[in-house]
Backbone atoms as SQL, in Angstrom:
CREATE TABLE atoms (id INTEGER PRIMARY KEY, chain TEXT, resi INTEGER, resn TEXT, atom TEXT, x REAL, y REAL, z REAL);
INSERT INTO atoms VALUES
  (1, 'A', 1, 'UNK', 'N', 97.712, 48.507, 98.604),
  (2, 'A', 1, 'UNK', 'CA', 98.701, 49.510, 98.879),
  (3, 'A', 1, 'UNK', 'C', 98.346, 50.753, 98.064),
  (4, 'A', 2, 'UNK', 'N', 98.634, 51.866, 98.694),
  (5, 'A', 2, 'UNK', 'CA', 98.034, 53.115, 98.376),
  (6, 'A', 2, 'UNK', 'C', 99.213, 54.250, 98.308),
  (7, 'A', 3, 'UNK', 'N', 99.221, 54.969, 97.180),
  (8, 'A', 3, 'UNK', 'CA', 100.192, 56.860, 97.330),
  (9, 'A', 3, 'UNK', 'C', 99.229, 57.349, 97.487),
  (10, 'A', 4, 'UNK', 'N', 99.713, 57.893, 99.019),
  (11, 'A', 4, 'UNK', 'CA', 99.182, 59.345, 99.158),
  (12, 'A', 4, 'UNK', 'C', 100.078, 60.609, 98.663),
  (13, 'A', 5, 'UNK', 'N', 99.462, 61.293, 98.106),
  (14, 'A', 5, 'UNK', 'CA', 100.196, 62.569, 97.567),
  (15, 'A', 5, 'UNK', 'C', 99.592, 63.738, 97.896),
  (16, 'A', 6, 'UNK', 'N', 100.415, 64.507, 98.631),
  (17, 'A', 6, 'UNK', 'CA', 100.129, 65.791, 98.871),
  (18, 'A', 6, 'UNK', 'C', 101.009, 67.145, 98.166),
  (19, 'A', 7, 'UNK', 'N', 99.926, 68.262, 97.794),
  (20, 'A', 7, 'UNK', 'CA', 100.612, 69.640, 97.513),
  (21, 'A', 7, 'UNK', 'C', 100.332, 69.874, 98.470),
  (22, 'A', 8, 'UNK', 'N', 101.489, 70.799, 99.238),
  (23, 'A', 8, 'UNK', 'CA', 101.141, 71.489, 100.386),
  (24, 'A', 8, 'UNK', 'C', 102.119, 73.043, 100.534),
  (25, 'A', 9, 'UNK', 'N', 101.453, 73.699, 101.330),
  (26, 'A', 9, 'UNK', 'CA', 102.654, 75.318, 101.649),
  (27, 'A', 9, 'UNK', 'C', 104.196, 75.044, 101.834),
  (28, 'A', 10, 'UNK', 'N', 104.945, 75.352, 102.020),
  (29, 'A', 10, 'UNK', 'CA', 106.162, 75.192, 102.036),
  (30, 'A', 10, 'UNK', 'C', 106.504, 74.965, 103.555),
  (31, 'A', 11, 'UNK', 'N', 105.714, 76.167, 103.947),
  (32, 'A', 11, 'UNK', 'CA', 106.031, 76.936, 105.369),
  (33, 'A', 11, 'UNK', 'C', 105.543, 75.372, 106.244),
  (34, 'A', 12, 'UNK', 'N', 104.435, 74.954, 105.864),
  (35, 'A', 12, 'UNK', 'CA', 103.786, 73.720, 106.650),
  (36, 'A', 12, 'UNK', 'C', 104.473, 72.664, 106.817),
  (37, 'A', 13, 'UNK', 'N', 105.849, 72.122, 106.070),
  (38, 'A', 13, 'UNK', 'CA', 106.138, 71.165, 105.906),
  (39, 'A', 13, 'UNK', 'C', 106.747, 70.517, 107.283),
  (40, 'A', 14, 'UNK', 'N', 107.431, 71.447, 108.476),
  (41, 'A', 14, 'UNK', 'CA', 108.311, 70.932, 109.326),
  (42, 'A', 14, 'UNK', 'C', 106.686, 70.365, 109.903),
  (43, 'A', 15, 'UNK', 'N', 105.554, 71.262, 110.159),
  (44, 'A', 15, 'UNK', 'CA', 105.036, 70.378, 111.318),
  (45, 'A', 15, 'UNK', 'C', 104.010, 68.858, 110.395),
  (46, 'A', 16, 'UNK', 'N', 103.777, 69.154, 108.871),
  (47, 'A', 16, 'UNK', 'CA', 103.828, 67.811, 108.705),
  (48, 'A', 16, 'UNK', 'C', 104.791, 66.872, 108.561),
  (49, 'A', 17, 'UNK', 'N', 105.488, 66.906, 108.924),
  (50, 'A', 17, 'UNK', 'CA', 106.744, 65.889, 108.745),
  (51, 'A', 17, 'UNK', 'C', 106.886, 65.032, 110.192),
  (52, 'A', 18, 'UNK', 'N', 106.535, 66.156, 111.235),
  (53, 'A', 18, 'UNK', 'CA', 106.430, 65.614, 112.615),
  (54, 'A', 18, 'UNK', 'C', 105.121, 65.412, 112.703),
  (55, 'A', 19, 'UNK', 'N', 103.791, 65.424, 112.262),
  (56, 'A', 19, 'UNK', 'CA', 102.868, 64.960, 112.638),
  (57, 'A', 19, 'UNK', 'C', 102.902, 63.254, 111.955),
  (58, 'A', 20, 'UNK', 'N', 103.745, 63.366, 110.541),
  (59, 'A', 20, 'UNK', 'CA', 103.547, 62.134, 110.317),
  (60, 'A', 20, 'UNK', 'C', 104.128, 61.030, 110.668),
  (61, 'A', 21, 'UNK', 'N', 105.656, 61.535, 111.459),
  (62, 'A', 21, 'UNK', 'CA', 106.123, 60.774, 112.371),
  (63, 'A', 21, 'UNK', 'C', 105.621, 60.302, 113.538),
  (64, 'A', 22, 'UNK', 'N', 104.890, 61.229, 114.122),
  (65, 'A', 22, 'UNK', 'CA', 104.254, 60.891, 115.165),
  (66, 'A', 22, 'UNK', 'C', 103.446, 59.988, 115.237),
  (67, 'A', 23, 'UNK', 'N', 102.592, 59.903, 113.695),
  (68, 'A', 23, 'UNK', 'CA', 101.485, 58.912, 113.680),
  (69, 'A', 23, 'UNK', 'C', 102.335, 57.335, 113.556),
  (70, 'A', 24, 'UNK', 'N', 103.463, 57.623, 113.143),
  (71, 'A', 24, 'UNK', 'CA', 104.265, 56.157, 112.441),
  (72, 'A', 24, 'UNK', 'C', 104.712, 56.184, 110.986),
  (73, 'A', 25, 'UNK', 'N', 104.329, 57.458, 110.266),
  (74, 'A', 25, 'UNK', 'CA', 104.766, 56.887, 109.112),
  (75, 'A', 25, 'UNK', 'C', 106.748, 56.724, 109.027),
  (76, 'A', 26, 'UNK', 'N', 106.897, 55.762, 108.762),
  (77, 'A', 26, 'UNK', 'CA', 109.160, 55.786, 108.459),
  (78, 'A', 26, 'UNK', 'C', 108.977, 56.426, 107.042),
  (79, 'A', 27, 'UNK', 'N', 108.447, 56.530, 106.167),
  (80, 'A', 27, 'UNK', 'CA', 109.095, 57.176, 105.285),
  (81, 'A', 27, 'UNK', 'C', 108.321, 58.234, 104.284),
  (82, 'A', 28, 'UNK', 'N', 108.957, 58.979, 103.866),
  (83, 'A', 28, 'UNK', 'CA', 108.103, 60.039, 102.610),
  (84, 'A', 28, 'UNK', 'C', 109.223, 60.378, 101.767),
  (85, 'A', 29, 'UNK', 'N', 108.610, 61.119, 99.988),
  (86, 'A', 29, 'UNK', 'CA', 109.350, 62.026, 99.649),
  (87, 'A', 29, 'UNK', 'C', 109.074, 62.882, 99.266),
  (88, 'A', 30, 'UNK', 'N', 109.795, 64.049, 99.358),
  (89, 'A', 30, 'UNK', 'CA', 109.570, 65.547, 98.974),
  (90, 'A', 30, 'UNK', 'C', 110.191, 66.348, 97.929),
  (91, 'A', 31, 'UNK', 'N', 109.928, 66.937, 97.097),
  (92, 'A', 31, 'UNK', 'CA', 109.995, 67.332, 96.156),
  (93, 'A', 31, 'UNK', 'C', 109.463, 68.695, 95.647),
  (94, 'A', 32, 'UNK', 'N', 110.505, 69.468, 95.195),
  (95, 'A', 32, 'UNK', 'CA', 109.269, 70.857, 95.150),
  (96, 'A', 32, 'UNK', 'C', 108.651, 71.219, 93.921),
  (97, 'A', 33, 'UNK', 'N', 107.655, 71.578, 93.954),
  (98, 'A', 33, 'UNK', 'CA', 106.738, 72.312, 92.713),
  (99, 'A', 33, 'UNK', 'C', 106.205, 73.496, 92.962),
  (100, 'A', 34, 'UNK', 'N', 105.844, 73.575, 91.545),
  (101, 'A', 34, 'UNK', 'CA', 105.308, 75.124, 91.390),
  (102, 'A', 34, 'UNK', 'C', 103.867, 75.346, 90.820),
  (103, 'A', 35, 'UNK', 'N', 102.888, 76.145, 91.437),
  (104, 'A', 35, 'UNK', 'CA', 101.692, 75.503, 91.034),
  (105, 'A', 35, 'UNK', 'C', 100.844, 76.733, 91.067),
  (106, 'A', 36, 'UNK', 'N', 99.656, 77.060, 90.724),
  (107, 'A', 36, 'UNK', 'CA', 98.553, 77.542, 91.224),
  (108, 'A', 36, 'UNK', 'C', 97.104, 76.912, 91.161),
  (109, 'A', 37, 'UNK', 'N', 96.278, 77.495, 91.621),
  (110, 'A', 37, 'UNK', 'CA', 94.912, 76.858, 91.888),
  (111, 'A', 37, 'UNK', 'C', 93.511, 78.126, 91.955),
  (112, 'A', 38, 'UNK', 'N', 92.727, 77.923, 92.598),
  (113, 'A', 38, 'UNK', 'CA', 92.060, 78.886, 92.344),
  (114, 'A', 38, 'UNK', 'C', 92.373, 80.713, 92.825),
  (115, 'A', 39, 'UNK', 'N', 93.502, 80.829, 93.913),
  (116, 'A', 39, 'UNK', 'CA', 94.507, 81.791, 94.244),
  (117, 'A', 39, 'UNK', 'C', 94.919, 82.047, 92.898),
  (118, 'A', 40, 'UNK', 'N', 94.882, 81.589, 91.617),
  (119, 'A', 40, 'UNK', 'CA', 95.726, 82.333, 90.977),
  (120, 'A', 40, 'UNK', 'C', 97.112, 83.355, 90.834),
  (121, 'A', 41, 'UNK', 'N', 97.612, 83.061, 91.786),
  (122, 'A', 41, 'UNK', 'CA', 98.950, 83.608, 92.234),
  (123, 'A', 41, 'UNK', 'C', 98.747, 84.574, 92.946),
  (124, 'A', 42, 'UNK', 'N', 99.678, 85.856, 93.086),
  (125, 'A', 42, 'UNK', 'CA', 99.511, 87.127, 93.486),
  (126, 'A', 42, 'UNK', 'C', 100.083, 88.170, 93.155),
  (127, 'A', 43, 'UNK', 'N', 100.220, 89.685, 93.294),
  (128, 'A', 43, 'UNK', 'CA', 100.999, 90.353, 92.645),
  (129, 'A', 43, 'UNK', 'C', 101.882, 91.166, 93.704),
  (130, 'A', 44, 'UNK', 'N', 103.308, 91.498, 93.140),
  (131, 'A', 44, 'UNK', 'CA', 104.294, 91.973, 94.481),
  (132, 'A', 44, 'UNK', 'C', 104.998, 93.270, 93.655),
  (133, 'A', 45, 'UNK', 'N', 105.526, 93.886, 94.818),
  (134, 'A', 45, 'UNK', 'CA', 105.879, 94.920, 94.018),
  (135, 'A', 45, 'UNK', 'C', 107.600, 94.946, 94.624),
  (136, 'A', 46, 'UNK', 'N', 108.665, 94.777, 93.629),
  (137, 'A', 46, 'UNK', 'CA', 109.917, 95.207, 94.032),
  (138, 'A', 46, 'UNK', 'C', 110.394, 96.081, 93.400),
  (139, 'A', 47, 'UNK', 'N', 111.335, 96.816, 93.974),
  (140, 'A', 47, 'UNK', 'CA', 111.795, 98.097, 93.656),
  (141, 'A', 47, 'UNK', 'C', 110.771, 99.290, 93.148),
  (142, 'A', 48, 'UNK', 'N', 109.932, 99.203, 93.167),
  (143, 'A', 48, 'UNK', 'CA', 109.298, 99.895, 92.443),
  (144, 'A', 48, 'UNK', 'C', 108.259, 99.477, 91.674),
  (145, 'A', 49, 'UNK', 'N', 108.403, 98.293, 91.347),
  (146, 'A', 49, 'UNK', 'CA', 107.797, 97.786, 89.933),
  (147, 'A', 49, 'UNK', 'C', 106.827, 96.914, 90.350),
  (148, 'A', 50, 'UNK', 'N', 105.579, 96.775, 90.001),
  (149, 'A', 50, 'UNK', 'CA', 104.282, 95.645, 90.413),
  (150, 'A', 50, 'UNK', 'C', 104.547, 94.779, 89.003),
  (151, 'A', 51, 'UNK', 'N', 104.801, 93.447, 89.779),
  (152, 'A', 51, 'UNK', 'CA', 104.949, 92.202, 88.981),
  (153, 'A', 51, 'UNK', 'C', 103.788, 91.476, 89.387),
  (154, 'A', 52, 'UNK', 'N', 103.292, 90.224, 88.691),
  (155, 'A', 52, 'UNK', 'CA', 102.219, 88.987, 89.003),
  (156, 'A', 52, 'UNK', 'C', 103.500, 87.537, 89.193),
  (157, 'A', 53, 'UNK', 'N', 103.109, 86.977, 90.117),
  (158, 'A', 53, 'UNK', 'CA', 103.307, 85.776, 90.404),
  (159, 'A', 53, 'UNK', 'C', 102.924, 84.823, 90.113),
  (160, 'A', 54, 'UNK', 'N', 102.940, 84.194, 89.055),
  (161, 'A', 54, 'UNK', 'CA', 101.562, 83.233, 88.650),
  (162, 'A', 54, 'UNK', 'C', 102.019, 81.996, 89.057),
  (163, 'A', 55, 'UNK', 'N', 103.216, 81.292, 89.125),
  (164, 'A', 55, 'UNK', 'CA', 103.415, 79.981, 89.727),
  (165, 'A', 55, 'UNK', 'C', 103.608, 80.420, 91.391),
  (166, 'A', 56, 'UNK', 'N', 103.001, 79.837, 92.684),
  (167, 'A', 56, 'UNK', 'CA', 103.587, 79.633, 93.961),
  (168, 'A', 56, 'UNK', 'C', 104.426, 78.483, 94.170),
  (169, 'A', 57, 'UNK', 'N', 105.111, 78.798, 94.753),
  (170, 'A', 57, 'UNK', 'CA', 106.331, 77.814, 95.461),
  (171, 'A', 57, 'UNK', 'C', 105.560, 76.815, 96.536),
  (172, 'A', 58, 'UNK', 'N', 105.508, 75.204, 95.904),
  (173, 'A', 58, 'UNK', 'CA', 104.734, 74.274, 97.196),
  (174, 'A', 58, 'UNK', 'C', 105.808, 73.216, 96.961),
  (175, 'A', 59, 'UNK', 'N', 105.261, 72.103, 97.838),
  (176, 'A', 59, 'UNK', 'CA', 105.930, 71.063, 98.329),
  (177, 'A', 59, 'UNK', 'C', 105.116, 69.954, 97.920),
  (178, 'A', 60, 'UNK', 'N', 105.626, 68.670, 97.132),
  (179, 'A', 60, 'UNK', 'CA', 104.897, 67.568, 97.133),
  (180, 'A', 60, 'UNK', 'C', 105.565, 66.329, 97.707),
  (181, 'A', 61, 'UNK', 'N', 104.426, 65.869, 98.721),
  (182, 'A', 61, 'UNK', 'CA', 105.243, 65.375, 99.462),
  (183, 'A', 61, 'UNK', 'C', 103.942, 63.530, 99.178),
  (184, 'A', 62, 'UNK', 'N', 104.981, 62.834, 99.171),
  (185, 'A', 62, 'UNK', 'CA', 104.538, 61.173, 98.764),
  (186, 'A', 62, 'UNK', 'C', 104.678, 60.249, 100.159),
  (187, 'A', 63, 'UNK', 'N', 103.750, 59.405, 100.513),
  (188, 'A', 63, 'UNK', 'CA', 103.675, 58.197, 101.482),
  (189, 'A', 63, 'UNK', 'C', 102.586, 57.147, 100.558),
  (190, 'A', 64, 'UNK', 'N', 103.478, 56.024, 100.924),
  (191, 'A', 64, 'UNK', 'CA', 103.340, 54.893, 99.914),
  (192, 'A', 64, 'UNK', 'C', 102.623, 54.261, 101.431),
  (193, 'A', 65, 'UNK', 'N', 101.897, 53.615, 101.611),
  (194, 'A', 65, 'UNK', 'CA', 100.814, 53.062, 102.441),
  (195, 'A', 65, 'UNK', 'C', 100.333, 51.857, 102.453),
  (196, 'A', 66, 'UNK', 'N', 100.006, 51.198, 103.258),
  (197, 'A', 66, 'UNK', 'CA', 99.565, 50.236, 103.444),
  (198, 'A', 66, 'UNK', 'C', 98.008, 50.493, 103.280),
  (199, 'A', 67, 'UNK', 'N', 96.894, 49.709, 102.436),
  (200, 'A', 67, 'UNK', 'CA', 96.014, 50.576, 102.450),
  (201, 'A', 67, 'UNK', 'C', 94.895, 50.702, 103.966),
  (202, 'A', 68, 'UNK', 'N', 95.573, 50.087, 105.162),
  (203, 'A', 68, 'UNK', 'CA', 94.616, 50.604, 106.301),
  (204, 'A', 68, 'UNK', 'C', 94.852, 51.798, 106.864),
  (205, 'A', 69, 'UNK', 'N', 96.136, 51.851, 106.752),
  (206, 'A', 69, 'UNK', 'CA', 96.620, 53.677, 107.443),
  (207, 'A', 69, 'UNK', 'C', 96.417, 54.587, 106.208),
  (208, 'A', 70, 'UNK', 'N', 95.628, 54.458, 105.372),
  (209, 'A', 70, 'UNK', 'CA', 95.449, 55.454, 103.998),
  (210, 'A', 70, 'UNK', 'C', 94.654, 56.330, 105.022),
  (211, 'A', 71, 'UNK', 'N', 93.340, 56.109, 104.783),
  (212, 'A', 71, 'UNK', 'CA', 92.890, 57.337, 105.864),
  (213, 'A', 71, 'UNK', 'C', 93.010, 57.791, 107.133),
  (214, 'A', 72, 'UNK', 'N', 94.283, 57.301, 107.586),
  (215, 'A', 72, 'UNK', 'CA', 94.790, 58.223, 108.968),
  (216, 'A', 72, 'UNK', 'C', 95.417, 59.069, 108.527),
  (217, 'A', 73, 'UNK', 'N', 96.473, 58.662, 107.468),
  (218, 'A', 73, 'UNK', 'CA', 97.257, 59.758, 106.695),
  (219, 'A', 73, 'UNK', 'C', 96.862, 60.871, 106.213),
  (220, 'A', 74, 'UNK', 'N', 95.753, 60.957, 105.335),
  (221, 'A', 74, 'UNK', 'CA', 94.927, 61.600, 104.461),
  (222, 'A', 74, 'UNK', 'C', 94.847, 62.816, 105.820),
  (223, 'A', 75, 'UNK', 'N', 93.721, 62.148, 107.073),
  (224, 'A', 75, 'UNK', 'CA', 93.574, 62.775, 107.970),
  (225, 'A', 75, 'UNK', 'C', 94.346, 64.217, 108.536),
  (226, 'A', 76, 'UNK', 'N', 95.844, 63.224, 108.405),
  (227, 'A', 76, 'UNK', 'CA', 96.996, 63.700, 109.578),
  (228, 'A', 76, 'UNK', 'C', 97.571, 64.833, 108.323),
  (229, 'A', 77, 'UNK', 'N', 97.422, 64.157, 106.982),
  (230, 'A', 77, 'UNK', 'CA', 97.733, 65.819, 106.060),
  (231, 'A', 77, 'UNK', 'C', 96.901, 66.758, 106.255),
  (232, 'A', 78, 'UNK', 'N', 95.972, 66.808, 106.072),
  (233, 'A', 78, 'UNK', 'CA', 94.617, 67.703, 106.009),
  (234, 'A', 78, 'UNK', 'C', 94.245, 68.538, 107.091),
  (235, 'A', 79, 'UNK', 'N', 94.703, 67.970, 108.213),
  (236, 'A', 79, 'UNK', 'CA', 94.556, 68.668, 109.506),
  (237, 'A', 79, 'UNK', 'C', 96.033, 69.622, 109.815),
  (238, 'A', 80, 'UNK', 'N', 96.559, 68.688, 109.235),
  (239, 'A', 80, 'UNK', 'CA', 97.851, 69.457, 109.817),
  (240, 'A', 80, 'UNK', 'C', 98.758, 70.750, 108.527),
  (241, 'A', 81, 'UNK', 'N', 97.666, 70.827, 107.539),
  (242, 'A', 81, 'UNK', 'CA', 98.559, 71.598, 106.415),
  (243, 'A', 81, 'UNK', 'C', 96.983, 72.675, 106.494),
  (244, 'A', 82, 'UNK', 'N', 96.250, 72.217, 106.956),
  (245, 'A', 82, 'UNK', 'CA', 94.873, 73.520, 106.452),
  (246, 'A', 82, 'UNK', 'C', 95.437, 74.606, 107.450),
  (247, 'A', 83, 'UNK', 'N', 95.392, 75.871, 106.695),
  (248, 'A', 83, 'UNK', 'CA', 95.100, 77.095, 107.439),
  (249, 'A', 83, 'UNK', 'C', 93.920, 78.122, 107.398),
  (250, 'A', 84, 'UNK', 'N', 93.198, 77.437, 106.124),
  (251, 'A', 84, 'UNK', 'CA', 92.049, 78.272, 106.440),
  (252, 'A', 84, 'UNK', 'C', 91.740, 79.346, 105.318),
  (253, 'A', 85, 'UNK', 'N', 92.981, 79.055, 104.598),
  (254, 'A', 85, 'UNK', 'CA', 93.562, 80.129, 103.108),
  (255, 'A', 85, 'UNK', 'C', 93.377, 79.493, 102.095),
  (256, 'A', 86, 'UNK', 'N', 93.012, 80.222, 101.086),
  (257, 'A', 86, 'UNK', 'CA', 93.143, 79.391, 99.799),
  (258, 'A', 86, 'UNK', 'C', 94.912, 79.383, 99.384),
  (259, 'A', 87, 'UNK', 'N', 95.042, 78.307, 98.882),
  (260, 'A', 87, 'UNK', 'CA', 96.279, 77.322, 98.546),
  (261, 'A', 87, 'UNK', 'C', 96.640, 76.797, 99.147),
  (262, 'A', 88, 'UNK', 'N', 96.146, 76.445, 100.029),
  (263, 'A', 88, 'UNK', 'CA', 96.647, 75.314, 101.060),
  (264, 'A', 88, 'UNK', 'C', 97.071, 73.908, 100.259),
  (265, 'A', 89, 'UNK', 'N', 96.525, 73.765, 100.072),
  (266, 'A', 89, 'UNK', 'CA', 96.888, 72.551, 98.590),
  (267, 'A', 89, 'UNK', 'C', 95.615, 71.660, 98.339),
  (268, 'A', 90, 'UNK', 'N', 96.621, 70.521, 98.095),
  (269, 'A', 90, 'UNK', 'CA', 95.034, 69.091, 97.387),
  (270, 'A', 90, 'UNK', 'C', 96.085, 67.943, 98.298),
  (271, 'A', 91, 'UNK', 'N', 95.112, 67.061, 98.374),
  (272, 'A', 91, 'UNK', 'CA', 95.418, 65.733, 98.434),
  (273, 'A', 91, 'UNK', 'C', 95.258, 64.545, 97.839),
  (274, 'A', 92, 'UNK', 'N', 95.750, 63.757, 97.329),
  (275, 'A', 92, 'UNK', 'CA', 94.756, 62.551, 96.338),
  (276, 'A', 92, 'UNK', 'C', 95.862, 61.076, 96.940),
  (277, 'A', 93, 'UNK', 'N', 94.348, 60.010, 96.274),
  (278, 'A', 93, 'UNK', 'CA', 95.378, 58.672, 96.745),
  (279, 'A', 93, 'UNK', 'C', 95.533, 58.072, 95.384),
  (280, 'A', 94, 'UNK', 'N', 96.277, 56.905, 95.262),
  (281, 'A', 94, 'UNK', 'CA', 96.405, 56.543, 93.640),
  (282, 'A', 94, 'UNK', 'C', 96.595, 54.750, 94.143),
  (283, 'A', 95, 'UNK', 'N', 95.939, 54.213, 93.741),
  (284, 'A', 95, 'UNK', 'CA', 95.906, 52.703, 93.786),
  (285, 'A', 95, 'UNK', 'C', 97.478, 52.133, 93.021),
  (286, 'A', 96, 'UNK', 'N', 98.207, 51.607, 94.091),
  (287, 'A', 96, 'UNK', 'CA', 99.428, 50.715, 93.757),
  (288, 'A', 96, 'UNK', 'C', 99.675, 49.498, 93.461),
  (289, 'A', 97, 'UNK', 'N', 99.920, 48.992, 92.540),
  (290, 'A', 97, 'UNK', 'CA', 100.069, 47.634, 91.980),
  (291, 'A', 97, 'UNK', 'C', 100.985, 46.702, 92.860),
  (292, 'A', 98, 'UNK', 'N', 102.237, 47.216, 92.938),
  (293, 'A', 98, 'UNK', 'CA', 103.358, 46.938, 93.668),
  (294, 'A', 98, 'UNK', 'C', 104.484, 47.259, 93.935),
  (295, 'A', 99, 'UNK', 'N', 104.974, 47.008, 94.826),
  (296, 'A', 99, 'UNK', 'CA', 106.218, 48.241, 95.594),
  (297, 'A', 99, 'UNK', 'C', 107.203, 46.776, 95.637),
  (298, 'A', 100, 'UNK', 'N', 108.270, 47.402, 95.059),
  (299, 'A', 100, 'UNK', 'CA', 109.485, 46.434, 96.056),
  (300, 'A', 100, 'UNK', 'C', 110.693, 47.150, 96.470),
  (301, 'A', 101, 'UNK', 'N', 111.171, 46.578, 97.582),
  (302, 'A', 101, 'UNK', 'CA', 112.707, 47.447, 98.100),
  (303, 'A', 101, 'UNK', 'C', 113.643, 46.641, 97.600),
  (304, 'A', 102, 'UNK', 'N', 114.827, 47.384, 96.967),
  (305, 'A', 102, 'UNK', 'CA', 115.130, 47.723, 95.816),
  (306, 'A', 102, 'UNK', 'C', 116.401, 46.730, 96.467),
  (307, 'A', 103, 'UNK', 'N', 116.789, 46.935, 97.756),
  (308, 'A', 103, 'UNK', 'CA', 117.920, 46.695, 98.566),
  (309, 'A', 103, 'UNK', 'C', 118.013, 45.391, 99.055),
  (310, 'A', 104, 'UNK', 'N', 116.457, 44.491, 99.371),
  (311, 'A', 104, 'UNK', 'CA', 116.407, 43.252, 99.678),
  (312, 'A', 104, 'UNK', 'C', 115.238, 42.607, 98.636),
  (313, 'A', 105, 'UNK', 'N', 114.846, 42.803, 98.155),
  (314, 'A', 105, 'UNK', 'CA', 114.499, 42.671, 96.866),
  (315, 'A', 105, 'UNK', 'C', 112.679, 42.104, 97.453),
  (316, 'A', 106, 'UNK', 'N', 112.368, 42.397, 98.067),
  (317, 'A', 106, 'UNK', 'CA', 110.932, 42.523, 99.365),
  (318, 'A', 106, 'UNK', 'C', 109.862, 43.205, 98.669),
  (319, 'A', 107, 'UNK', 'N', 108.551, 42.261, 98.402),
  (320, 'A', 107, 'UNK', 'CA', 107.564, 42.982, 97.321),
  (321, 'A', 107, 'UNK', 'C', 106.222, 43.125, 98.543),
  (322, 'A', 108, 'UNK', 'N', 105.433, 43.941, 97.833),
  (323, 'A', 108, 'UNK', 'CA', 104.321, 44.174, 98.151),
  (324, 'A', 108, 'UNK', 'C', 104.303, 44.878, 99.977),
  (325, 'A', 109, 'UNK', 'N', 103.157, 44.417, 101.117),
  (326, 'A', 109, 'UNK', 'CA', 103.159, 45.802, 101.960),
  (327, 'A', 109, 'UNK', 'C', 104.598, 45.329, 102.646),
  (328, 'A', 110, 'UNK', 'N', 105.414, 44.262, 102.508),
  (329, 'A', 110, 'UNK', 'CA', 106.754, 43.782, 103.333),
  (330, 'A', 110, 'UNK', 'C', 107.439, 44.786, 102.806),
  (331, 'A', 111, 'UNK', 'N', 107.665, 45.926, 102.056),
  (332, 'A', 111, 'UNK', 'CA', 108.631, 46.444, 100.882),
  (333, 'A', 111, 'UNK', 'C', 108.477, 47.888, 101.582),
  (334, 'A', 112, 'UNK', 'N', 107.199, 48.151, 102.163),
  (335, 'A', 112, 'UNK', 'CA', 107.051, 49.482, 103.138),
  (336, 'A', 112, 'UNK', 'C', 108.238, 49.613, 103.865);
């Protein structure tokens, strides 16, 4: 069993959410962060005044996996969050020991 974890744009999130439904995943969670990467932020100007942005506003979003659909997932993020820009985000997987649901007390991939 595998986390997949994704940073991703903000803006991207409705159509990954439906791509990952589509594939099957039932569940994720999302959570927001603040981050930069090699974008190093950007600079904006309000009222008048030029400020730097150094944290961007992203989304981290978690699917706990069975580890055969790990790389469909991986896939179905990557395709569906790239635009072609820098900050699009990262993806990584993290090896899981064990999962249980909390509600029927169900360990390992039964707990998905």
């Amino acid at each position: 069993m595998k986390l997949v974890t994704a940073i991703v744009r903000p803006e991207k999130f409705d159509s990954i959410r439906g791509a990952l439904e589509s594939y099957g995943v039932q569940g994720l969670t999302v959570s927001q962060a603040s981050g930069y990467g090699r974008q190093r932020g950007h600079t904006e100007v309000y009222r008048g005044a030029e400020y730097t942005v150094d944290l961007l506003p992203k989304l981290r979003v978690e699917v706990l996996a069975a580890n055969e659909w790990v790389s469909d997932i991986v896939d179905v993020l990557v395709s569906t969050a790239n635009t072609g820009r820098a900050g699009d985000g990262k993806v990584w997987v993290t090896n899981v020991e064990e999962a249980l649901r909390v509600r029927t007390g169900e360990r390992g991939d039964s707990a998905l």
